[in-house]
N, C-alpha and C positions, 0 to 999 in steps of 0.2 A: 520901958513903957510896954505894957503890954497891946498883943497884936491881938485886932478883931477879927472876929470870926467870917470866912468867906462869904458866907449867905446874909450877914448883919452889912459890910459892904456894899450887897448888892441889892439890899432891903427886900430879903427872900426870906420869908414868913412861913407858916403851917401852911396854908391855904394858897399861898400864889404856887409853893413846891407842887402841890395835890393838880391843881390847874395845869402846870407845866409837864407833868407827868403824863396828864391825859393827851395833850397838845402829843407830845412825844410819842406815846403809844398810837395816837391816831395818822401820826404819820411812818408810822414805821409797815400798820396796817395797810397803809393806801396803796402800794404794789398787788398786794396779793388782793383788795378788793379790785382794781382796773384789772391786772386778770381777769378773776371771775364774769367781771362785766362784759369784756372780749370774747368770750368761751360761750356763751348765756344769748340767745335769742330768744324774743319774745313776740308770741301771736295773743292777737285780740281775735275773742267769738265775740260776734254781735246778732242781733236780733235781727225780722224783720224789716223794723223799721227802724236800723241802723244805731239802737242802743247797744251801749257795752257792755257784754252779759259775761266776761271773763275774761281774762290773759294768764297764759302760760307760755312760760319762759322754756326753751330748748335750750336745755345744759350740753357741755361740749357739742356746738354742732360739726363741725370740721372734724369729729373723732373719726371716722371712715374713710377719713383721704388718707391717713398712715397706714401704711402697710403691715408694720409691728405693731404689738404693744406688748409692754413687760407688766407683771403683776405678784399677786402672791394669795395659797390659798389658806386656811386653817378648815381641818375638816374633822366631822363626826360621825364615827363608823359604829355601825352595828352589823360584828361578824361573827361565823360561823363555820362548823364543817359538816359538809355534806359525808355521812358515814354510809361506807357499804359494810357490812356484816358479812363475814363469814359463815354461810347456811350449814354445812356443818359442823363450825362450831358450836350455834345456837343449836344446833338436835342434839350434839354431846353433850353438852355443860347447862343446856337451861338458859342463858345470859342476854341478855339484849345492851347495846348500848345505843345513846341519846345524845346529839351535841347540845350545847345551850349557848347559846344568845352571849355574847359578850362585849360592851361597849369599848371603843380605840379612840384614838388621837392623833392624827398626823398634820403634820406642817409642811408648806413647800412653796417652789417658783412658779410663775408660768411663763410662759413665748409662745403670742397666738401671732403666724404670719398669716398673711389674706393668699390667697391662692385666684388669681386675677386683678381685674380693676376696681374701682372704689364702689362698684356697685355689685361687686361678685360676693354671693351669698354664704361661699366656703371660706373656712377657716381653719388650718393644719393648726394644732396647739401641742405643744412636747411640754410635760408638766412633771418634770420631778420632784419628790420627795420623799418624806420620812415619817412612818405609823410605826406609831408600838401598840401591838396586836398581843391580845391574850384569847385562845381558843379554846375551851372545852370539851373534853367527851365525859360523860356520866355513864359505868357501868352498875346495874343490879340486875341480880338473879330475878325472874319471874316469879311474882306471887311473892313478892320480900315483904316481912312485917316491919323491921329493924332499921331506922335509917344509919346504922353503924355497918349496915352491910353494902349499902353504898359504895362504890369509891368511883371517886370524879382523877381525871388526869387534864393538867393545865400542860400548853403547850402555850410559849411566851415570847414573843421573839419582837427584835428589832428589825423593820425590813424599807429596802429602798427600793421603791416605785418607780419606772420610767415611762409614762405612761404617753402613748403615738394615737392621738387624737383626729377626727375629724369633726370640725362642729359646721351644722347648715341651722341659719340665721333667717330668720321671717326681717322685715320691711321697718325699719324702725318708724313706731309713731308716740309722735313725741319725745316722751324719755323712758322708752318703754319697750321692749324686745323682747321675745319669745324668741326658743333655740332649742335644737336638738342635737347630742354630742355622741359620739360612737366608736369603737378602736379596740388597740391591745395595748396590754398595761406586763411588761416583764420585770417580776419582783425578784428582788436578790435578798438574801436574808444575812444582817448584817453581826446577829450578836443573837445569840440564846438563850433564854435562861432558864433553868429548872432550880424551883427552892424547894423542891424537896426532891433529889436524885432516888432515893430508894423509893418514894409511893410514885411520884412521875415517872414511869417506863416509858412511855409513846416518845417517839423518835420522827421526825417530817426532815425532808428533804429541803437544802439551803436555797433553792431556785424553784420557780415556778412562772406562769402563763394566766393572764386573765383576760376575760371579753370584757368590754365594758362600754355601755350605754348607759342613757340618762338626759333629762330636759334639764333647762336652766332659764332663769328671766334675767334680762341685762336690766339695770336700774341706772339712769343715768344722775350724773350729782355735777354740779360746777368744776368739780376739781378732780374727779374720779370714777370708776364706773364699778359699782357693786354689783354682781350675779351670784344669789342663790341656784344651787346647783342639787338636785338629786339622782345619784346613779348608783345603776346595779353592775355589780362585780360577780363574773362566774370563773373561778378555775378552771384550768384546761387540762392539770397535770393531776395523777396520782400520786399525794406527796407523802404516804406511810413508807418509814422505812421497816423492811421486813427482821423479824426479833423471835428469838425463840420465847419470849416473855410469854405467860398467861394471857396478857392483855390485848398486846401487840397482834400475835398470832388468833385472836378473835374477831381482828377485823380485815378486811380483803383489799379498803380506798379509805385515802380520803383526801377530797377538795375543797376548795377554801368559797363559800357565798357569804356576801357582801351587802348592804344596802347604807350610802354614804351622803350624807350632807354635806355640801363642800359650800364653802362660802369665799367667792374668790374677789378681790381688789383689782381693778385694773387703771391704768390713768393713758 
């Protein structure tokens, strides 16, 4: 005799399964909605005469009674090198050269600990990660017609950031925070690459030094705390390494400026 089907049993259809499904998913939801509801305060503005003219709800309000919080950033770089020229190079040879603009990528951790009590406005942040940086210098002779006489040198590298942070924090209101971040950032260079060894001559140094400042807005969300971040990056170090090369030997510095979107997560 044949056996029936477990759902013909239990007289489970198209429609009662779709039903049970939803039942199912709405309770599975129901933790992380009580969460959210725990986390979530809400003010009413009313009017004069005691009408309800709005509510807004305070996402994490107890976020400042922890002392840590862990995070992570993705960030958008537009770097550069600051180039010194060799003055008499340029009176012997004619040459100038030009850095250009070139966009990066980096990913990383964060760990902001509070430096006082839940109402102390400082925050020490150690934020490391990892950019792949491509830098530029473009040499031509003065007065060039030919863009074949050109020649650009890429300098390409993998490099880890350890960057010693200090952030001061305005007054949160609402869900809404202004902040100003400031420090040194010691970059170690992890991997190099040059694709073309014979036209890339330029040589930099595997370590370096950075200042680094910059504002940022805390965005606060039920479950997480988003801050858009913009900071400038200045080198400290001279990182050409000295080359008997044509190239090399036409310029005297050169340090690494920065200007970085960092878009950081924190809960």
């Amino acid at each position: 005799m044949a056996t029936p089907h477990f759902r013909h049993q239990l007289h489970l259809h198209g429609a009662q399964i779709k039903r049970l499904a939803l039942v199912g998913a709405l309770l599975l939801l129901l933790p992380t909605l009580a969460q959210a509801q725990r986390k979530a305060r809400s003010f009413a503005k009313r009017g004069k005469n005691g009408t309800l003219k709005s509510i807004t709800v305070q996402n994490l309000p107890s976020y400042d009674e922890r002392w840590f919080h862990p995070g992570m950033y993705v960030a958008l770089t537009n770097s550069r090198f600051n180039v010194e020229q060799s003055a008499q190079y340029v009176a012997r040879q004619n040459v100038t050269a030009n850095a250009i603009n070139s966009p990066s990528l980096g990913v990383g951790f964060i760990g902001d600990a509070r430096i006082g009590g839940p109402r102390s406005p400082f925050i020490f942040r150690f934020a490391p990660g990892v950019s792949f940086l491509t830098r530029k210098v473009e040499f031509k002779p003065r007065g060039y017609q030919y863009p074949d006489s050109i020649v650009t040198q890429d300098v390409t590298a993998t490099v880890v950031q350890f960057p010693l942070l200090l952030k001061y924090q305005s007054d949160r209101r609402r869900n809404t925070r202004m902040y100003m971040i400031a420090g040194i950032s010691p970059v170690v260079t992890a991997s190099s690459r040059r694709s073309d060894p014979l036209r890339n001559q330029i040589r930099v140094v595997n370590s370096d030094l950075t200042l680094e400042y910059g504002v940022g807005l805390d965005l606060f969300y039920p479950l997480f705390k988003l801050a858009p971040e913009l900071r400038f990056s200045h080198g400290l170090r001279n990182l050409l390494v000295a080359r008997n090369d044509v190239l090399s030997s036409s310029l005297q510095g050169l340090s690494t400026n920065s200007v970085t979107l960092y878009i950081n997560i924190q809960n």
